[in-house]
C-alpha positions in Angstrom: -21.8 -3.3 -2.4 -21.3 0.0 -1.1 -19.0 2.3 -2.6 -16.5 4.0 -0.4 -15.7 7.8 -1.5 -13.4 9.4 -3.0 -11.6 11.2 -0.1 -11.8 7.9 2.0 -10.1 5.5 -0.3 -7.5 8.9 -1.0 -6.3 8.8 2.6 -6.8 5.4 2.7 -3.8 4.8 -0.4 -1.8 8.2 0.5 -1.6 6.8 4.1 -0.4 3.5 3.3 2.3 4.6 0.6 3.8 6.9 2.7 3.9 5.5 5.7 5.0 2.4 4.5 7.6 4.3 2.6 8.9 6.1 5.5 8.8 2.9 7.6 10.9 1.1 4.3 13.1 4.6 4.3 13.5 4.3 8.7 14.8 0.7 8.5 17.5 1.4 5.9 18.4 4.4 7.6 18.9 2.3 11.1 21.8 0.3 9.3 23.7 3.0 7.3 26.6 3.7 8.5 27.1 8.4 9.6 27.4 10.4 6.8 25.6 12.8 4.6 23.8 10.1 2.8 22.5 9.1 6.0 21.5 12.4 7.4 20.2 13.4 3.9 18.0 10.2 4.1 17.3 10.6 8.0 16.1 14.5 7.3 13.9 13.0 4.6 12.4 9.9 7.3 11.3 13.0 9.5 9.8 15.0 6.9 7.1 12.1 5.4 6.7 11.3 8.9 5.4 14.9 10.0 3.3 14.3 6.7 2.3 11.0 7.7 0.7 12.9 10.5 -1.1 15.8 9.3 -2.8 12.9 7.2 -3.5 10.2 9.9 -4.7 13.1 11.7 -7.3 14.2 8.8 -8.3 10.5 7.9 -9.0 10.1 11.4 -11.1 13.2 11.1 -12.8 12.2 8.1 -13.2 8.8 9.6 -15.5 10.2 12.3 -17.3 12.2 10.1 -18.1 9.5 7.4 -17.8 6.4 9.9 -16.8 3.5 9.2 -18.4 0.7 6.8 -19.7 -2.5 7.5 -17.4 -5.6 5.9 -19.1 -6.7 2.7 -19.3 -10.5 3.9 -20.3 -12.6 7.4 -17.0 -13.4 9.4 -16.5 -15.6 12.5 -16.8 -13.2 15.7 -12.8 -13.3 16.0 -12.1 -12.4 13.0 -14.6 -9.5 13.0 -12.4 -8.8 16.9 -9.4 -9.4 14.7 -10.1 -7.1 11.7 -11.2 -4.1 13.7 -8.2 -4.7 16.5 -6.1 -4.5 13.3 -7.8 -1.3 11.8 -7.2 0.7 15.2 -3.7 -0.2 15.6 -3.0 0.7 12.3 -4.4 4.1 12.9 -2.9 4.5 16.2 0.4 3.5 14.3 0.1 6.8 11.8 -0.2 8.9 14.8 2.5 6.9 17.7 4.9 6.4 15.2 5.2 10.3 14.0 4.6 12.0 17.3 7.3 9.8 19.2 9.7 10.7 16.5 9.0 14.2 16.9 9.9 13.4 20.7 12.6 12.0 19.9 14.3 14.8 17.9 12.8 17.3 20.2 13.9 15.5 23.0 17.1 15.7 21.7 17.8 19.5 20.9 17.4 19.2 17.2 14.8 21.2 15.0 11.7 19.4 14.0 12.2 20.7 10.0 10.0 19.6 6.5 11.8 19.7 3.9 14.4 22.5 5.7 11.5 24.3 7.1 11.6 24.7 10.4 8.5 24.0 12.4 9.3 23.9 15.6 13.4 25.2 16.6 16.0 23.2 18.5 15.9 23.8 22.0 17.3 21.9 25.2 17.5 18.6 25.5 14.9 16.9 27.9 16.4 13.0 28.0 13.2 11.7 29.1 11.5 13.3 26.1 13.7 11.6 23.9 14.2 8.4 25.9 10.4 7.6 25.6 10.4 8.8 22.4 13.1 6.3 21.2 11.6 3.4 22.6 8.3 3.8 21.5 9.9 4.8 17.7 12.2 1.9 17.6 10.2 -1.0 19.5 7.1 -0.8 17.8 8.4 -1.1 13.9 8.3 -5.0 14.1 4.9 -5.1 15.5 3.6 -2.3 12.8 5.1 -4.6 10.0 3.3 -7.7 11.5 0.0 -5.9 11.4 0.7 -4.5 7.8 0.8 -8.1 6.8 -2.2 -9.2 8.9 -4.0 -6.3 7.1 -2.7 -7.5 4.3 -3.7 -10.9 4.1 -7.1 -10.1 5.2 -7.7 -7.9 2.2 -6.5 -11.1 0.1 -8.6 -13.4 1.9 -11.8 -11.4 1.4 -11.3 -11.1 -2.5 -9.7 -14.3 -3.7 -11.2 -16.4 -0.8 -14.5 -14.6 0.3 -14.7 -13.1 -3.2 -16.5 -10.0 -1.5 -15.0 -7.7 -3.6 -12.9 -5.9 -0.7 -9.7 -4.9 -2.7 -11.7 -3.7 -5.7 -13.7 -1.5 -3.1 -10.5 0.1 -1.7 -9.6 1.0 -5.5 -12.8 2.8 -6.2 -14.2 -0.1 -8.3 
């Protein structure tokens, strides 16, 4: 089995945590009712999600540089179809689901801030900008969460069913 490196499983786990938090941290934000706590919680969904990007960017980077691995065990072509469909989507995720929410808040005036550094300042609004933004943001959540769980159950189905050894390769075993 070939080991993965260090930087590869790295973006691999920081990837996952915080985009998965920031979706978690999105969807609780969608059904709180205005107020600071909201806003406070909002400001914080835009901030891991500009982070979110600077690292999807650099996996995808390192990605290209490393390549990718072949699986550790023989599937059937569709799942092989399957499994890299999932992979790319996943990727494309870290990078649609950022960039649109940038849209959306530039799109809408606001400042695009980190943490209360501002990146880029509030300007006009450009309703188009945010329109397209918005319904890229909010329609693809469920179909991100379906392919977390595809992604998901693959990874179990190669160790406890395969017993390739997938998982333990992703920790650096």
């Amino acid at each position: 089995m070939k080991k993965l490196s260090k930087p590869t499983i790295l973006f691999h786990w920081l990837t996952a945590i915080l985009f998965i938090g920031t979706l978690v941290v999105g969807k609780i934000v969608e059904n709180m009712p205005r107020g600071a706590e909201k806003f406070e919680l909002l400001a914080n969904h835009k901030s891991f999600g500009v982070i979110v990007l600077v690292i999807a960017l650099a996996r995808i980077a390192w990605r290209f540089k490393e390549g990718a691995l072949p699986p550790l065990s023989q599937a059937p072509r569709w799942q092989e179809i399957a499994a890299k469909s999932t992979h790319h989507l996943l990727l494309l995720a870290t990078l649609a689901m950022p960039i649109s929410g940038i849209m959306m808040s530039s799109g809408g005036g606001r400042a695009l801030e980190v943490f209360g550094f501002e990146l880029i300042a509030a300007g006009d609004k450009i309703e188009w900008l945010q329109s397209v933004g918005s319904t890229v943001h909010h329609s693809a959540v469920n179909v991100i969460i379906l392919l977390l769980l595809v992604h998901l159950a693959g990874a179990i189905k190669h160790q406890f069913i395969d017993k390739d050894g997938t998982i333990s390769r992703m920790l650096g075993r």
